[in-house]
C-alpha positions, 0 to 999 in steps of 0.5 A, a space after each residue: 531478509 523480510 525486509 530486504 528487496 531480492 532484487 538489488 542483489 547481484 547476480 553471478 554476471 555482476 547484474 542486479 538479480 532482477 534483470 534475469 528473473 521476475 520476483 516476487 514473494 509470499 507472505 508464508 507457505 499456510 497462504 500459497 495454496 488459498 492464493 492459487 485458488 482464488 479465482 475472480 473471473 469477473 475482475 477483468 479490466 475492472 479497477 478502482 483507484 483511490 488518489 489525491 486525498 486531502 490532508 490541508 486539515 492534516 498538517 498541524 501536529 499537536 496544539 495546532 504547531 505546523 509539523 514535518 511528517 513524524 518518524 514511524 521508527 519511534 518506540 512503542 512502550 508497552 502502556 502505549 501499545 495497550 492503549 492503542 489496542 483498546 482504542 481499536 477495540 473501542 472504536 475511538 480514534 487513534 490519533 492520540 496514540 499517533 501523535 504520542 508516537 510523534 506521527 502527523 503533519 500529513 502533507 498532500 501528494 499532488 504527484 498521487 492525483 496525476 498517478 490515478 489519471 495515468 491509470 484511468 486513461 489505461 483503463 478508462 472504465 475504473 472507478 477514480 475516487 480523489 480529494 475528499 471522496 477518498 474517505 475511510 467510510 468510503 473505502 469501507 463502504 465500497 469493500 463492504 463484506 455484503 458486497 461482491 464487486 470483482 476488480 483487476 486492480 484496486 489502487 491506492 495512492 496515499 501515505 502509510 503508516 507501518 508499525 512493527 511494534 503495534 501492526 494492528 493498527 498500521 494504516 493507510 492515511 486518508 481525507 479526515 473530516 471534521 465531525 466524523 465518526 471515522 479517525 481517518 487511519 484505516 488500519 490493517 485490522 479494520 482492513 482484514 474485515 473488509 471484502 477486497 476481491 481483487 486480483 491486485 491491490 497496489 499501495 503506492 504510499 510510503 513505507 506500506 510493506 513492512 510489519 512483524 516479523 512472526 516465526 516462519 510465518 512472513 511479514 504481518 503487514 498491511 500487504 497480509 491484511 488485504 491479502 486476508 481481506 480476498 486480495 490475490 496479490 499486494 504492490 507495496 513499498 518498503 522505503 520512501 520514495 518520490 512522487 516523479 519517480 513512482 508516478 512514471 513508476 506505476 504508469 509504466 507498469 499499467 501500461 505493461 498490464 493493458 499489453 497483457 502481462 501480470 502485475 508481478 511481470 510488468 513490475 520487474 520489466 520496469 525495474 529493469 528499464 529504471 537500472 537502465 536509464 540515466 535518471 532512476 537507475 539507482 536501486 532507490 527509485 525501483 527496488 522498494 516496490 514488492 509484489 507479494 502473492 500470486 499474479 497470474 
């Protein structure tokens, strides 16, 4: 059931079960309490959005041979998970263990670049960070621990990498250097160390939302990994979608958030208005974007 959108299901009319109630969900009941607490009153209006990475340096797979982008369904021997855990622990990069799990090729997402510009005229005061500033020490710097910034939003709009098997180093994929320190994977442990104060983060990348499934405990995932880093709610996708579809997706959904509704309202007021358009009203272009957490 972690894995499944409430929302496609029918409802007793024969309608989708988004078209009568707003969804959302919780990662587990341990976390309900601390979420409702959090409180950021100067977040307000505040954004930061992350967009257009760069991932020309990206596209090879191993031996530098030209690479569709690699399954995340491969399986994870025990060897390569101890290895991928000590890689993290040691700080060196995780590429081998990706492309041993037949993960690269990374291509650009031009349809990430207009995403943020929609978002920034909504809110013309947010921070826009593109192409080769969308960095992983960026991101670390810009939610460093000593830092107290407050946001409304914290977009990001980039590829993902969910590994149920090894979830500590699921990832979002950012702009990688040649010469840096950083792998360019900032993963969901290295994420739990930042400090994300944000009403919500929104992961508008391919398959962000699923993780491992522990117990009555919920999905540890990327989502729970900016929830734990301060974040109150998390947007994220449980499926591939397109790059059209989720840019007039999210566009919508800011709009609805500069009339005054909640990330979570504003969420499922779009999904309803794809079920009734001509051209995105299959489930597949609206049910994978879930919210997770509290949205005031």
């Amino acid at each position: 059931m972690s894995f499944l959108p409430l929302e496609t299901f029918a409802s007793g009319s024969g309608t989708y079960l988004v078209e009568d109630f707003e969804i959302s969900y919780l990662p587990n009941l341990t976390l309900a309490e601390l979420l409702r607490s959090r409180r950021y009153a100067e977040a307000k209006g505040k954004a930061c959005l992350w967009g257009g990475a760069l991932y020309e340096e990206r596209m090879a797979g191993p031996g530098g041979a030209p690479a569709e982008a690699g399954s995340i369904d491969a399986p994870s021997p025990g060897d390569l998970r101890l290895d991928a855990l000590a890689r993290l622990d040691e700080g060196k990069s995780l590429e081998p263990v990706f492309e041993d799990l037949g993960i690269y090729g990374w291509t650009d997402l031009p349809g990430t670049l207009g995403e943020a510009e929609d978002i920034r005229k909504l809110y013309p005061l947010a921070e826009m960070l593109t192409g080769g500033a969308v960095r992983e020490d960026a991101v670390k710097a810009k939610f460093s621990p000593s830092k107290n910034d407050q946001f409304e939003f914290v977009h990001f709009a980039l590829h993902g990498i969910v590994l149920p098997d090894i979830p500590e180093i699921s990832a979002m994929v950012v702009t990688s250097e040649s010469g840096s320190a950083e792998d360019g994977y900032l993963t969901s442990r290295e994420i739990e160390e930042l400090s994300v104060k944000a009403e919500t983060v929104v992961l508008s990348a391919c398959e962000t939302g699923l993780g491992i499934y522990y117990g009555g405990e919920g999905v540890a995932g990327l989502a729970q990994a900016f929830i734990l880093a301060g974040a109150k709610g998390v947007s994220v996708t449980l499926w591939q979608v397109s790059d059209e579809s989720t840019r007039e997706f999210m566009s919508g959904v800011y709009a609805l958030t500069r009339q005054g509704m909640s990330f979570s309202a504003a969420s499922s007021s779009m999904k309803r208005r794809f079920v009734n358009s001509s051209r995105w009203s299959e489930p597949f272009f609206w049910a994978p974007f879930i919210f997770t957490g509290i949205s005031d």
